[in-house]
C-alpha angles and dihedrals in degrees: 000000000000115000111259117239124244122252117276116250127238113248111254102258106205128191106249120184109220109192114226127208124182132230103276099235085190094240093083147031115269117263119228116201123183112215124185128226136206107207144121092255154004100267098045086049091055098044084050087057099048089055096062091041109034093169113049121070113242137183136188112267101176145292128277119230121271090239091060098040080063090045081058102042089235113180126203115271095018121124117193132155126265 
């Protein structure tokens, strides 16, 4: 009888900040918005983010604690702004 595998685990989701500027349009000055992404790492965060907002340039600015992404009832995969 062949040994039964074990279950595979769930990749560890983690709560990581992408910082979010807007186009400058050159009337005003430029907006900067911090979202926050649910994902297993910081690429796949990133590239989350820069589907809800195509136009803006981001870039990772950090996590937030495990603790605090409960606190916000974060799910994995979900991308909101902070």
């Amino acid at each position: 009888m062949p040994a039964k595998k074990p279950p595979a685990k769930k990749p560890k989701h983690t709560a990581f900040t992408v910082a979010v500027s807007a186009a400058d349009d050159g009337t005003s000055a430029p907006g900067l918005r911090v979202y926050v992404a649910m994902a297993t790492g910081p690429l796949a965060a990133v590239t989350a983010v820069q589907a809800v907002m195509p136009e803006a340039a981001v870039e990772l600015s950090g996590t937030l604690s495990d603790r605090l992404a409960a606190r916000l009832k974060l799910k994995p995969g979900e991308v909101r702004p902070i």
